[in-house]
N, CA and C atoms as a LAMMPS dump frame, in Angstrom:
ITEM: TIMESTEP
0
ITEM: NUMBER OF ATOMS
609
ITEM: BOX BOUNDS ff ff ff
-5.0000000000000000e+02 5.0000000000000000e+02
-5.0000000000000000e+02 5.0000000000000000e+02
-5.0000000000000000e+02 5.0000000000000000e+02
ITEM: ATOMS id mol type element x y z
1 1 1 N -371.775 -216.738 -311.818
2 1 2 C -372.246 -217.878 -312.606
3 1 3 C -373.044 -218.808 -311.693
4 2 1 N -374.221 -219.211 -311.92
5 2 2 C -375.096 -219.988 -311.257
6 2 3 C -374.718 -221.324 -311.454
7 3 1 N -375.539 -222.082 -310.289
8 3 2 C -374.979 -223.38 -310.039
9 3 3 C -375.268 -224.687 -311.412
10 4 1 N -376.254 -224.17 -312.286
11 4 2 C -376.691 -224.682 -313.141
12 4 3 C -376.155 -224.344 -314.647
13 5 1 N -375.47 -223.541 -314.864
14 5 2 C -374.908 -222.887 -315.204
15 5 3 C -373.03 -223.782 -315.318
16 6 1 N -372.988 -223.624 -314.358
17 6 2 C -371.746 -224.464 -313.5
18 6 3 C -371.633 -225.726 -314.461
19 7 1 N -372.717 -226.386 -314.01
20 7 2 C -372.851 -227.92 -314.309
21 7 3 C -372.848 -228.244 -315.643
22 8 1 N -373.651 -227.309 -316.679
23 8 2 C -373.606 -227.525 -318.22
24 8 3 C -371.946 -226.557 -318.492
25 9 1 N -371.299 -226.541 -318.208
26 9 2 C -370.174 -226.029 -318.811
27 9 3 C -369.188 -227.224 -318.378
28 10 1 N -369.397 -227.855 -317.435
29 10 2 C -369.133 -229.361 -316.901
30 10 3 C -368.787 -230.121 -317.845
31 11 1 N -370.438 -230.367 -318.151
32 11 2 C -371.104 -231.349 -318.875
33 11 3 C -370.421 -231.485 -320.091
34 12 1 N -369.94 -229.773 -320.73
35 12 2 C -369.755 -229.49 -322.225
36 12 3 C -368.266 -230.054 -321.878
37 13 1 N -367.397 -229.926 -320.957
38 13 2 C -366.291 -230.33 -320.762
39 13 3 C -366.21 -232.009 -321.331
40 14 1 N -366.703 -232.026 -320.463
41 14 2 C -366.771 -234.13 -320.401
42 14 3 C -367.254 -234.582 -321.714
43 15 1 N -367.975 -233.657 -322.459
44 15 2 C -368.688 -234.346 -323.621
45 15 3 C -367.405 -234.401 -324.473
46 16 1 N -366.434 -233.255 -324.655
47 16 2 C -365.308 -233.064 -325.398
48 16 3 C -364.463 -233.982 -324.985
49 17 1 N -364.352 -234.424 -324.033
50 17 2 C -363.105 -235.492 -323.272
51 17 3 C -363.766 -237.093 -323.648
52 18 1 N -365.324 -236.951 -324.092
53 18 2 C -365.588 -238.442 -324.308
54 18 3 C -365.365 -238.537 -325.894
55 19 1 N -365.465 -237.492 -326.996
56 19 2 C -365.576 -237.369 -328.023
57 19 3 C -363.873 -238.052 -328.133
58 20 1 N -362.797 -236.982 -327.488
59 20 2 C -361.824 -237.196 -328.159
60 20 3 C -361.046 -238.941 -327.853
61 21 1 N -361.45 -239.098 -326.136
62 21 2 C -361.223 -240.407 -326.072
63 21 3 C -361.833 -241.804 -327.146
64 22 1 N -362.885 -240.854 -327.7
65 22 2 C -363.724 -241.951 -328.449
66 22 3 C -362.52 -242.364 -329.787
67 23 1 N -362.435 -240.861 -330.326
68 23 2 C -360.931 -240.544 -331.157
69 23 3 C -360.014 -241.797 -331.407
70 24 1 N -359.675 -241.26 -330.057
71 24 2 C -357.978 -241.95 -329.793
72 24 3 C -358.77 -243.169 -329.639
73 25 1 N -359.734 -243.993 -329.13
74 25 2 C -359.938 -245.439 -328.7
75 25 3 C -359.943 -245.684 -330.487
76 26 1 N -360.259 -245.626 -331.155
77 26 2 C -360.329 -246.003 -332.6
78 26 3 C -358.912 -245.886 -333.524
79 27 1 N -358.17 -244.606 -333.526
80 27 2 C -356.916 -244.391 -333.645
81 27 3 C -356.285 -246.085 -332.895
82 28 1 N -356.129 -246.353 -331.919
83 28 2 C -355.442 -246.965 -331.077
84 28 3 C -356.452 -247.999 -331.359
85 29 1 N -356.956 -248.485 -331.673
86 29 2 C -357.282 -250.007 -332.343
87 29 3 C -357.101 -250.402 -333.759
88 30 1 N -356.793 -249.417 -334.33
89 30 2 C -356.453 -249.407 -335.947
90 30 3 C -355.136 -249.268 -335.771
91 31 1 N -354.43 -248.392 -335.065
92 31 2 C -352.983 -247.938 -335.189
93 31 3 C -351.911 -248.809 -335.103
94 32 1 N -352.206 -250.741 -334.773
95 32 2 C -351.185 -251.348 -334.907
96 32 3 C -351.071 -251.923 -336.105
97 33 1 N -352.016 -252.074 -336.776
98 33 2 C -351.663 -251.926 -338.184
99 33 3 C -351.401 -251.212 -338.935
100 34 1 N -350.233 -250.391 -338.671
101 34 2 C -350.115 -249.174 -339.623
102 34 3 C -348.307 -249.57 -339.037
103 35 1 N -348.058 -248.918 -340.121
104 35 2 C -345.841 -248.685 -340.064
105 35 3 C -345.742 -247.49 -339.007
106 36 1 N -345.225 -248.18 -337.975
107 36 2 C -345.038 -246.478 -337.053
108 36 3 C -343.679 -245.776 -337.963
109 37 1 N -343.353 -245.898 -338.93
110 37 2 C -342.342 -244.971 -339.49
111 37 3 C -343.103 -243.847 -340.242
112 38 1 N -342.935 -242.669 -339.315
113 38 2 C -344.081 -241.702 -339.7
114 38 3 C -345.066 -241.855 -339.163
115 39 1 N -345.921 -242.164 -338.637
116 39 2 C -347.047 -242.494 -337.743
117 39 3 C -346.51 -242.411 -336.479
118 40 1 N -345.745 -241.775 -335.225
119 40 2 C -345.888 -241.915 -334.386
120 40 3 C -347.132 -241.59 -333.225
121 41 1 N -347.847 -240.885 -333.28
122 41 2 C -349.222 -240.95 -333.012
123 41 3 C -349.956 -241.784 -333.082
124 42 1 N -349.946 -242.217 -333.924
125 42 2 C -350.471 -243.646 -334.234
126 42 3 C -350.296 -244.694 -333.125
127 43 1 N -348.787 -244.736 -333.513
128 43 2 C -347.998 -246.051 -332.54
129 43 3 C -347.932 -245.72 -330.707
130 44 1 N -347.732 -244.248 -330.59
131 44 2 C -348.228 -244.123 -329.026
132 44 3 C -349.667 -244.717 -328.729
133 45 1 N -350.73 -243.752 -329.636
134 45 2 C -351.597 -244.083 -328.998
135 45 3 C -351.948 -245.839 -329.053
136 46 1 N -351.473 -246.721 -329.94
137 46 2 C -351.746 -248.009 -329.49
138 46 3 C -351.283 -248.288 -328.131
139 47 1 N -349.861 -247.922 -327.853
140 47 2 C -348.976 -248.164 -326.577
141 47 3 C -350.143 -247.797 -325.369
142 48 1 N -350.594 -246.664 -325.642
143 48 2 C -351.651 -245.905 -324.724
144 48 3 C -352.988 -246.514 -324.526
145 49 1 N -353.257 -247.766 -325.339
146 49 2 C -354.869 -247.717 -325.442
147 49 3 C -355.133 -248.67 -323.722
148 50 1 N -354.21 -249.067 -323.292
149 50 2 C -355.003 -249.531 -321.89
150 50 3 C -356.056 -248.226 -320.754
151 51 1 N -354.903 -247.456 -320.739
152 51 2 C -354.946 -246.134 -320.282
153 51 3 C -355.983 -245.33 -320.792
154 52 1 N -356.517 -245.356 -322.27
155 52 2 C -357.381 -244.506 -322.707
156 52 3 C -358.597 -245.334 -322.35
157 53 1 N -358.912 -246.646 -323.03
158 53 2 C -359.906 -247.303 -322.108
159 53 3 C -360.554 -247.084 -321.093
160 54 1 N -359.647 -247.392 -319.831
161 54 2 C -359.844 -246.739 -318.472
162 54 3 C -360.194 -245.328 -318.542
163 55 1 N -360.347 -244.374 -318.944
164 55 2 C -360.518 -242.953 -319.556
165 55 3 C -362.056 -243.547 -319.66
166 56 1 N -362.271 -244.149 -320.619
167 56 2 C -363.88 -244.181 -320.987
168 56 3 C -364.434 -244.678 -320.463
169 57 1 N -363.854 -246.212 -319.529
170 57 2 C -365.241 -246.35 -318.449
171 57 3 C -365.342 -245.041 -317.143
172 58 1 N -364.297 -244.156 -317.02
173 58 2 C -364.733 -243.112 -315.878
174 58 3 C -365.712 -242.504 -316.676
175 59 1 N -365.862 -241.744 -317.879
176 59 2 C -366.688 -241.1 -318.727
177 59 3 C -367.649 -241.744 -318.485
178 60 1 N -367.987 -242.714 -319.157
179 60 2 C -369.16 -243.99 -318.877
180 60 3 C -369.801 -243.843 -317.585
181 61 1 N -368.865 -243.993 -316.566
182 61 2 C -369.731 -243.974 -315.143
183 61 3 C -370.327 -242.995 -314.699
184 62 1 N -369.586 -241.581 -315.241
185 62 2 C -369.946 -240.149 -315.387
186 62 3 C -371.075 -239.799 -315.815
187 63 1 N -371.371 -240.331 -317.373
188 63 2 C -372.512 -240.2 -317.877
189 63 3 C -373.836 -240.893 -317.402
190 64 1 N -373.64 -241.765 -316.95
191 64 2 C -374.3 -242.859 -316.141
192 64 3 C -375.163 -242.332 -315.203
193 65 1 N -374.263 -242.024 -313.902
194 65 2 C -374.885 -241.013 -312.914
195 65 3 C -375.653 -240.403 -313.364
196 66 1 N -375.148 -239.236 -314.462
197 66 2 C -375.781 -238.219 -314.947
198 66 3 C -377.428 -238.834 -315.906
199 67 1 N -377.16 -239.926 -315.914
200 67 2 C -378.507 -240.552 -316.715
201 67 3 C -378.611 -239.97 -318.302
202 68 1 N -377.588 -239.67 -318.698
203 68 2 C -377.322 -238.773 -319.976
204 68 3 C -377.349 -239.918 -321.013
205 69 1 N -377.721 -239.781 -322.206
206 69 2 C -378.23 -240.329 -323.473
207 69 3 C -376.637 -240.107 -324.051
208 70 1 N -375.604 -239.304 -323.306
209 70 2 C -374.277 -239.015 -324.264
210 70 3 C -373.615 -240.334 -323.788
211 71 1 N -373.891 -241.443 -322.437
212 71 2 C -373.361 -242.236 -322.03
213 71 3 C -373.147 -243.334 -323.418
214 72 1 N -373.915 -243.101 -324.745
215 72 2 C -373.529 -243.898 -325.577
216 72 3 C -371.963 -243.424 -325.905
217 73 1 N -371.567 -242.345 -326.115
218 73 2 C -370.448 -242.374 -326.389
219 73 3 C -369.038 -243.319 -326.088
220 74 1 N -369.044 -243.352 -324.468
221 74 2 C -367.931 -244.36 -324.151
222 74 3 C -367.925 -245.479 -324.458
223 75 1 N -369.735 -245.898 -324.078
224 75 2 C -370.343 -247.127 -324.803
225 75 3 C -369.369 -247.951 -326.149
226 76 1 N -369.724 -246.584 -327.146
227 76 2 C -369.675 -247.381 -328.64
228 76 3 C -367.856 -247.482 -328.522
229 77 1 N -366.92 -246.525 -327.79
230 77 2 C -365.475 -246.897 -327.661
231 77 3 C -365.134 -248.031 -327.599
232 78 1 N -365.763 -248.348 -325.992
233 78 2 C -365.829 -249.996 -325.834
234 78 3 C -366.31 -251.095 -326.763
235 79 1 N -367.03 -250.83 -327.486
236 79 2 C -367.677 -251.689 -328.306
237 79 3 C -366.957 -251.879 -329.22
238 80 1 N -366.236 -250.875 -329.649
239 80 2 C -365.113 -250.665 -331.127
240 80 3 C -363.791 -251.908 -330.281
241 81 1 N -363.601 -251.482 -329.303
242 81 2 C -362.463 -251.826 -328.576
243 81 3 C -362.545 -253.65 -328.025
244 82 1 N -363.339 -254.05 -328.353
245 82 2 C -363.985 -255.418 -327.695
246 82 3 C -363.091 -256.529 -327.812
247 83 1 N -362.815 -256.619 -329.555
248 83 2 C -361.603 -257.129 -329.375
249 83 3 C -360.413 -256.911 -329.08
250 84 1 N -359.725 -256.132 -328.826
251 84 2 C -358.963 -255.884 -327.662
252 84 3 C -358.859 -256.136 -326.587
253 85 1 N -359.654 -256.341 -325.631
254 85 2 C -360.037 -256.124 -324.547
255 85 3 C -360.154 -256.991 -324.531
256 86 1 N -360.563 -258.118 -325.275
257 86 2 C -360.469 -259.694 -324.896
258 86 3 C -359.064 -260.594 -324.993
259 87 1 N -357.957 -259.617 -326.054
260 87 2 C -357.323 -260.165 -325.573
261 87 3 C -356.39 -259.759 -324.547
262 88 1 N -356.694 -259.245 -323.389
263 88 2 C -356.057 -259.077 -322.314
264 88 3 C -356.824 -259.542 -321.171
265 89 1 N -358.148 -259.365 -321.096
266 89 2 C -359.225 -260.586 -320.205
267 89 3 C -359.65 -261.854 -320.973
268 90 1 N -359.46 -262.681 -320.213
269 90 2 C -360.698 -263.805 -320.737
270 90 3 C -361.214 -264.392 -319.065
271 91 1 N -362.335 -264.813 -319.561
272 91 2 C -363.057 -265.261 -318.774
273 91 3 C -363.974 -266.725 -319.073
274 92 1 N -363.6 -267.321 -318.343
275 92 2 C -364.112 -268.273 -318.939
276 92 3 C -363.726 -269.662 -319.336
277 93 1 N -362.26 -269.139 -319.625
278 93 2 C -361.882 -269.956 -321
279 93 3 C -361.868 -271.251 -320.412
280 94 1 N -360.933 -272.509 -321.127
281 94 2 C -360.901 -273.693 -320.467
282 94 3 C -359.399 -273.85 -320.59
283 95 1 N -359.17 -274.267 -319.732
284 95 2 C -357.865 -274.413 -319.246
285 95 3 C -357.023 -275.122 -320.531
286 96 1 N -355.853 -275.322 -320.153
287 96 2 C -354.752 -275.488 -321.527
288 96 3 C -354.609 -277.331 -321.192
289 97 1 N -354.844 -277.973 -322.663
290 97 2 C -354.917 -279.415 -322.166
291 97 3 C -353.618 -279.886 -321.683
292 98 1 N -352.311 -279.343 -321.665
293 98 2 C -351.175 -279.325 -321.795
294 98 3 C -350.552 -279.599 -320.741
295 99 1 N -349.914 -280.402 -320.075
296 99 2 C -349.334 -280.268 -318.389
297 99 3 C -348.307 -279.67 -318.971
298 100 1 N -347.575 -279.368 -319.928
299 100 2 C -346.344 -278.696 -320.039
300 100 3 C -346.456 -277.429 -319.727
301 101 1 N -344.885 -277.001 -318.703
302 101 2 C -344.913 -275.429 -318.382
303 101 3 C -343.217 -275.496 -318.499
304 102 1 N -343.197 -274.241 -319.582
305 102 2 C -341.959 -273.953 -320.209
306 102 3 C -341.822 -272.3 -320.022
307 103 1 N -340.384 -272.033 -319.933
308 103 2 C -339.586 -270.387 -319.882
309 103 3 C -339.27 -269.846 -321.264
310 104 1 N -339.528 -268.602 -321.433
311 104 2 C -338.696 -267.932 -322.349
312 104 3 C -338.138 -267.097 -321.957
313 105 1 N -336.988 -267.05 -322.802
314 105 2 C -335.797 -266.022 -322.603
315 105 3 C -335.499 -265.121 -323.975
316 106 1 N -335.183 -264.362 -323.639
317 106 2 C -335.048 -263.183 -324.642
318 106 3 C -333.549 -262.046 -324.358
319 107 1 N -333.011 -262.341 -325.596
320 107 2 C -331.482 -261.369 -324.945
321 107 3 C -331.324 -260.685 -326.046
322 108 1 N -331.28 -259.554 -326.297
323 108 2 C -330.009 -258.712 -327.347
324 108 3 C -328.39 -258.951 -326.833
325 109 1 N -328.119 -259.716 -327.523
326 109 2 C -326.833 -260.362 -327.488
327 109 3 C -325.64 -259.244 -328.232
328 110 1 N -326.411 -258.216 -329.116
329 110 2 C -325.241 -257.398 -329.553
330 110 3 C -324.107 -257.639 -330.707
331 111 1 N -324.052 -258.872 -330.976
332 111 2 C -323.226 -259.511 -331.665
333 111 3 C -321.95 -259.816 -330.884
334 112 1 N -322.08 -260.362 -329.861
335 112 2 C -321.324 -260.64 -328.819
336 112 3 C -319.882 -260.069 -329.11
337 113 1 N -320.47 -258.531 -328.463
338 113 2 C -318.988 -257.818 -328.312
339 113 3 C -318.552 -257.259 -329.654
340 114 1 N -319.047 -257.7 -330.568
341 114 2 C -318.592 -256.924 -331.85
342 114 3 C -318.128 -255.402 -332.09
343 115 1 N -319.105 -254.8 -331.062
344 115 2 C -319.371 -253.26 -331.137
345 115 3 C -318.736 -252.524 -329.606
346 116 1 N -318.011 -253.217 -329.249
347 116 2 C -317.303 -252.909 -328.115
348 116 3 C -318.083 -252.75 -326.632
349 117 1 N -318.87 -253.111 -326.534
350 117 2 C -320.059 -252.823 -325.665
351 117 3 C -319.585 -253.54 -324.303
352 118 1 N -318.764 -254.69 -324.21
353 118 2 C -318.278 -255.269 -323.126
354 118 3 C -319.257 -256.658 -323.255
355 119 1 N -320.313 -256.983 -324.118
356 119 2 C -321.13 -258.017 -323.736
357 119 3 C -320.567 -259.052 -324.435
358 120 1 N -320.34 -260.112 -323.923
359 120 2 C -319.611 -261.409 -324.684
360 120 3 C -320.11 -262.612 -324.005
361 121 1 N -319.91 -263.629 -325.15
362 121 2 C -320.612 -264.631 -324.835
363 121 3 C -320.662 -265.371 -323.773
364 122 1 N -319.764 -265.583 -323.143
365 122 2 C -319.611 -266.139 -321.761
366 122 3 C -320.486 -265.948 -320.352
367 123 1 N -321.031 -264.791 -320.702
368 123 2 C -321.666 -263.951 -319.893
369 123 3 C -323.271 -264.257 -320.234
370 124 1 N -323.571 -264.316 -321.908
371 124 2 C -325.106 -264.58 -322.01
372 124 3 C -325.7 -265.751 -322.172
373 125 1 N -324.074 -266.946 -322.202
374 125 2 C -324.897 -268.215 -321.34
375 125 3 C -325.05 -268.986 -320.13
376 126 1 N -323.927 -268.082 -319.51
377 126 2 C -324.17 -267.81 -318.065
378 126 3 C -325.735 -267.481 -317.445
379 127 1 N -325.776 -266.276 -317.921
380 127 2 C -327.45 -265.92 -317.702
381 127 3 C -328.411 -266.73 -318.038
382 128 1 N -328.051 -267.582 -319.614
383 128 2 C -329.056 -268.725 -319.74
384 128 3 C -329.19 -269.757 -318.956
385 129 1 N -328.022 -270.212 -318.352
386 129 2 C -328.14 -271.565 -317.463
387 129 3 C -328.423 -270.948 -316.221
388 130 1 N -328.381 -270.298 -315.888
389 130 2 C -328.839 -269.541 -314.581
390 130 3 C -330.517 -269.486 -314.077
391 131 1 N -330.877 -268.78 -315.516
392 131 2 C -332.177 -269.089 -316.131
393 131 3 C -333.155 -270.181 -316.342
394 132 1 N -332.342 -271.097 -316.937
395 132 2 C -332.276 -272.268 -317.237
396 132 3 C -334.263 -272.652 -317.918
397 133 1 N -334.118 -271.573 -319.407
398 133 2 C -334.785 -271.223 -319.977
399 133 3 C -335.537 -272.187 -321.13
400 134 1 N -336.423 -272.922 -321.371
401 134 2 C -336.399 -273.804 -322.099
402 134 3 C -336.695 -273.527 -324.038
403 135 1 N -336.756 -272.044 -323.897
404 135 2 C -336.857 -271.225 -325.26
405 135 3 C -336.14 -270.217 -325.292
406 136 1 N -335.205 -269.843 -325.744
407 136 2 C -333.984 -268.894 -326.006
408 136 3 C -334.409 -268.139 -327
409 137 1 N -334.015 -267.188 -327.123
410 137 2 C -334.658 -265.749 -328.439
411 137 3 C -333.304 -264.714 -328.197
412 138 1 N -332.893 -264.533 -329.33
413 138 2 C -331.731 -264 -329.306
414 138 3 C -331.527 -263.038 -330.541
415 139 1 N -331.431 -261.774 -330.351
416 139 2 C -331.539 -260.786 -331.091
417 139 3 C -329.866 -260.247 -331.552
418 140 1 N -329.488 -259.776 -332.756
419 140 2 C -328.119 -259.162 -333.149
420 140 3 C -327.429 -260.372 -332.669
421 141 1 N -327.578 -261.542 -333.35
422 141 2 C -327.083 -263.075 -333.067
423 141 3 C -325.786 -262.696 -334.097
424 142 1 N -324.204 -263.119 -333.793
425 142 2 C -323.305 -263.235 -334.598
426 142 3 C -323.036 -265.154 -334.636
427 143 1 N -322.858 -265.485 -336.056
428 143 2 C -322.43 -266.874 -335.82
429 143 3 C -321.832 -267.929 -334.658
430 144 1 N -320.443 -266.523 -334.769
431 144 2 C -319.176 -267.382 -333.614
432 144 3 C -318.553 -265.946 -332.984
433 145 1 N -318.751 -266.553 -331.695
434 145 2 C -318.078 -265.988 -330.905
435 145 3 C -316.714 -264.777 -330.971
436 146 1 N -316.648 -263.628 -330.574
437 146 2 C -315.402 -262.835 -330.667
438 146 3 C -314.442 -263.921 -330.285
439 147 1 N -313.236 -264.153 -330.937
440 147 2 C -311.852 -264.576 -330.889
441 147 3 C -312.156 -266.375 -331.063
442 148 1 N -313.087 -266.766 -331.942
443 148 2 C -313.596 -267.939 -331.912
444 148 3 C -314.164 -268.577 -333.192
445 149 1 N -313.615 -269.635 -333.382
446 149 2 C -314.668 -270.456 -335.029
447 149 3 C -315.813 -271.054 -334.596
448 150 1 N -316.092 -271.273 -332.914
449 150 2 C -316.827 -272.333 -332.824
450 150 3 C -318.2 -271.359 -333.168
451 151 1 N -319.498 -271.97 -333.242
452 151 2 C -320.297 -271.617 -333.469
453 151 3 C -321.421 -271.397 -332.137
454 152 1 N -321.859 -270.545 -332.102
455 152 2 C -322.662 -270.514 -330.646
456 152 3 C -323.296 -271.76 -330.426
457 153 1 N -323.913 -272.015 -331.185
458 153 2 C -325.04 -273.48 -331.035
459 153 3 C -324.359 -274.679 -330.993
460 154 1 N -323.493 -274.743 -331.833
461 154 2 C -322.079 -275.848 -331.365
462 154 3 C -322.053 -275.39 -329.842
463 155 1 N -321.509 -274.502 -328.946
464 155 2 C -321.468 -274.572 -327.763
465 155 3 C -322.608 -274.734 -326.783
466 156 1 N -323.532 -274.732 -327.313
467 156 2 C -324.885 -274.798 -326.466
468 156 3 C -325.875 -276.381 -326.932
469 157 1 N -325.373 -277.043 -327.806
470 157 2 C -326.324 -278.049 -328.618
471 157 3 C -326.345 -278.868 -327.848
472 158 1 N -326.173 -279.278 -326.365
473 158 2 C -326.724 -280.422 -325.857
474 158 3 C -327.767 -280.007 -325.012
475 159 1 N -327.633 -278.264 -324.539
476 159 2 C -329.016 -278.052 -323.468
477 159 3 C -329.975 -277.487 -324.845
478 160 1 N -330.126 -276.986 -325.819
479 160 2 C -330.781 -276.662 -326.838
480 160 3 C -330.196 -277.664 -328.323
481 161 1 N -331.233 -278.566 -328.483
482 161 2 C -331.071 -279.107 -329.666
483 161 3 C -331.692 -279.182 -330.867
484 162 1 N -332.608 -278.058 -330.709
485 162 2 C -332.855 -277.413 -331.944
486 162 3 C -333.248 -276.176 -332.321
487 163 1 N -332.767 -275.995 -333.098
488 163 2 C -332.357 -273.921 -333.459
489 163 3 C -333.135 -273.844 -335.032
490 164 1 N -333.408 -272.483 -334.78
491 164 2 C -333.652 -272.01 -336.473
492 164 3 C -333.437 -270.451 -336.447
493 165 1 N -332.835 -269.908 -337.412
494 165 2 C -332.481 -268.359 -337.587
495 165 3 C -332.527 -268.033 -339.1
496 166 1 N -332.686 -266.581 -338.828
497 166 2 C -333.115 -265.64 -339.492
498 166 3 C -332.099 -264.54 -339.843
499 167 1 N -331.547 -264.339 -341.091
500 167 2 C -330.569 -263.059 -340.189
501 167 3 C -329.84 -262.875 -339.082
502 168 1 N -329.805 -261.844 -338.296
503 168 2 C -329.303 -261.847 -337.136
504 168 3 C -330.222 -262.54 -335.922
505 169 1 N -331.046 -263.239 -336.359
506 169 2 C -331.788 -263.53 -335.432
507 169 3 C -331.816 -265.221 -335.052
508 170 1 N -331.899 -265.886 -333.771
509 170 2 C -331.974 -267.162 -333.446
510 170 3 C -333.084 -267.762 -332.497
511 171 1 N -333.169 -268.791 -332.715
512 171 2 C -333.813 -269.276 -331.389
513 171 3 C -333.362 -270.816 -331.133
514 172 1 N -333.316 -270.795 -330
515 172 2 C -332.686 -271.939 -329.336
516 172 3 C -333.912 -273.113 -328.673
517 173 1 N -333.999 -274.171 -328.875
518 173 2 C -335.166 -274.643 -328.015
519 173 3 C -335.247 -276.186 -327.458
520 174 1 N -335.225 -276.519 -326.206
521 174 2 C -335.533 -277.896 -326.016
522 174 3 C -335.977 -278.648 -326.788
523 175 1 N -337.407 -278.158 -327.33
524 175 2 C -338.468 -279.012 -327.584
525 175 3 C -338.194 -278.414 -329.909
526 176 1 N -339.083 -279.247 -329.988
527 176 2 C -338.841 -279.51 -331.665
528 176 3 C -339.452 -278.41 -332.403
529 177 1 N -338.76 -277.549 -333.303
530 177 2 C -339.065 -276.553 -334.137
531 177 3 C -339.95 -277.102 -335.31
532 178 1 N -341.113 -276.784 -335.342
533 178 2 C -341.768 -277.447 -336.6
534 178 3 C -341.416 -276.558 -338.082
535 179 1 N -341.63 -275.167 -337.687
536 179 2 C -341.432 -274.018 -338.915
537 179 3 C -341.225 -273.288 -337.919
538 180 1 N -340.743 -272.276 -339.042
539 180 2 C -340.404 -270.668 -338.746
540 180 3 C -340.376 -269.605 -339.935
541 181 1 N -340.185 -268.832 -339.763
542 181 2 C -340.208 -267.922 -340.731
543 181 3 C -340.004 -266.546 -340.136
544 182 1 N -339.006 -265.623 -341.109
545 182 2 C -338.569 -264.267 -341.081
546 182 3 C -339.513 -263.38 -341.571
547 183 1 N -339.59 -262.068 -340.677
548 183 2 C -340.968 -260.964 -340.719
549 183 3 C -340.137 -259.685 -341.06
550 184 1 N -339.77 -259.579 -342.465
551 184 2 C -339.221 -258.689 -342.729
552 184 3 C -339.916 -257.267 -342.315
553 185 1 N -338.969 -256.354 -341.499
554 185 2 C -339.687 -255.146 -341.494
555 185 3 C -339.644 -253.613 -342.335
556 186 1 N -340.251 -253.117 -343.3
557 186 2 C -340.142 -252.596 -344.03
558 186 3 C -339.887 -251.224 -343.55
559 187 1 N -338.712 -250.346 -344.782
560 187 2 C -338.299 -249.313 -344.523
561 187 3 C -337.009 -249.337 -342.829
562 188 1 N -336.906 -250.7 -342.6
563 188 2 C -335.556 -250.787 -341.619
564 188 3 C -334.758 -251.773 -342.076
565 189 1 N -333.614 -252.112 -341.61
566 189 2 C -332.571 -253.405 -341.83
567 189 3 C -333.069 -253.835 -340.706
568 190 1 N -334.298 -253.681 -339.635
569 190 2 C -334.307 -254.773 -339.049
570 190 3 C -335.23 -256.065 -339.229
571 191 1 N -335.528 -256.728 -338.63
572 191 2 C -336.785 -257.786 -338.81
573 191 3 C -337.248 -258.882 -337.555
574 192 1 N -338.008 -259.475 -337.96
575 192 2 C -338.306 -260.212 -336.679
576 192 3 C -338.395 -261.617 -336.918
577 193 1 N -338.768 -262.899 -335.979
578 193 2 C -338.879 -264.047 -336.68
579 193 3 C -340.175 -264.363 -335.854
580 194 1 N -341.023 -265.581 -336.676
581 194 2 C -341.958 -266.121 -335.403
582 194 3 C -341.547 -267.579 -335.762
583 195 1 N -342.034 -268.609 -334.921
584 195 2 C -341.699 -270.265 -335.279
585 195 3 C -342.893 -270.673 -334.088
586 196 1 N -343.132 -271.891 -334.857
587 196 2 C -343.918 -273.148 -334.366
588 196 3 C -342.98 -274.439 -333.555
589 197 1 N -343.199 -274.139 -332.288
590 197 2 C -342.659 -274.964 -331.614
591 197 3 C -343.444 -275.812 -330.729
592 198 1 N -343.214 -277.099 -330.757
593 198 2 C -344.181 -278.469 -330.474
594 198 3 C -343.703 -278.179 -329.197
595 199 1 N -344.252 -277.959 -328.401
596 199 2 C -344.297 -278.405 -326.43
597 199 3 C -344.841 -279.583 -326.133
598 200 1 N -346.256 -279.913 -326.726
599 200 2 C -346.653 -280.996 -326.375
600 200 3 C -346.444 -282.21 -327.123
601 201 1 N -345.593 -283.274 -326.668
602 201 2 C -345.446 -284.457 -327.933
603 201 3 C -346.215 -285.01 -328.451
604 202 1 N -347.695 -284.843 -327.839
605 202 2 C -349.05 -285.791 -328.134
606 202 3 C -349.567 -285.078 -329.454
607 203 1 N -349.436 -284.05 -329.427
608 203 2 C -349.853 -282.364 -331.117
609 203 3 C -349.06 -282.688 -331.678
C-alpha cells in the first residue's frame, strides 16, 4: 500500500470519528433534557460531553493542518455546543457586586439511622459545625431524630434560622429564604428542591 494511499484511508478514518463526534456533540446537548429513565445513552453522553468536545477540537486541529474543507465538521459541533461551553468558561464577565462569600453543604442524611446504616444525627451536625457551612442541603431528611421528638431544626435553629422543605428534603440557611419550591421527578419517588436565598441584604 502506497504512502498516499496510507493517508486517504487516514483521512477516511478521521472523517468517521468527526461525523460521529459531531453525533454525540448534539445527542449530548439535547440529552439533558430528556428523562434518563430509558435514555441512558442519552444521559452518559451528556455526562461525557466535556470529553467529546475535546475530541473535536483535536479533529479540528487535524483538519486544519490538513487544510481540509471537512474542518467544518468539528467547526459546526462547536457551534451547536456554544452554549454549553459558556457555561463552563466565561470570559470577561464582571465581577459579582456582592462582598458576600458563603459555603454549601450537602449531606444524604439517610433518615438518620432509620435504615440501620449507623448514620445518626449527632454525627451530621458534627460535620456541619466542623464545616461550619452557611447553606445546609440535606437529602432523605427524617423530622426527628432516632429515639427523639425533638425536631432537627429545633436542634440546629440558632446557627440556621431559616429552613424550608420538601418531602424528604431540607435546607437549612443563615441568610433569609425568599421561595422555594419542590421539582418533582417523574416516574421515581424521588425529587429535588431549588429556593431563592437572599445573601445580599441590599437585593
Amino acid at each position: 500500500m502506497g504512502k498516499k494511499a496510507v493517508k486517504q484511508y487516514i483521512n477516511i478514518i478521521i472523517l468517521v470519528i468527526s461525523i460521529i463526534l459531531l453525533i454525540f456533540t448534539i445527542i449530548g446537548i439535547y440529552g439533558g433534557n430528556v428523562n434518563p429513565t430509558g435514555h441512558y445513552l442519552r444521559a452518559m453522553t451528556t455526562l461525557a460531553l466535556p470529553f467529546i468536545l475535546l475530541c473535536n477540537v483535536v479533529v479540528l486541529i487535524y483538519w486544519a493542518i490538513r487544510r481540509s474543507y471537512i474542518a467544518a465538521i468539528p467547526v459546526l459541533a462547536l457551534i451547536v455546543s456554544f452554549g454549553y461551553i459558556g457555561t463552563i468558561f466565561q470570559f470577561g464577565g464582571k465581577p459579582d457586586n456582592t462582598n458576600e462569600n458563603f459555603t454549601i453543604a450537602s449531606y444524604n442524611v439517610r433518615a438518620f439511622n432509620q435504615d440501620g446504616t449507623g448514620v445518626v444525627a449527632s454525627d451530621v451536625f458534627a460535620s456541619l459545625q466542623k464545616e461550619e457551612a452557611d447553606i445546609v442541603c440535606l437529602q432523605e431528611y427524617n423530622y426527628t431524630m432516632s429515639g427523639s421528638q425533638r425536631t432537627v431544626h429545633d436542634i440546629v435553629a440558632d446557627t440556621y434560622p431559616y429552613v424550608s422543605h420538601c418531602n424528604n428534603l431540607i435546607i437549612l440557611s443563615r441568610f433569609p429564604i425568599k421561595k422555594h419550591k419542590e421539582i418533582p421527578f417523574e416516574y421515581s419517588n424521588n425529587s429535588g428542591m431549588w429556593a431563592d436565598v437572599q445573601v445580599d441584604p441590599k437585593h
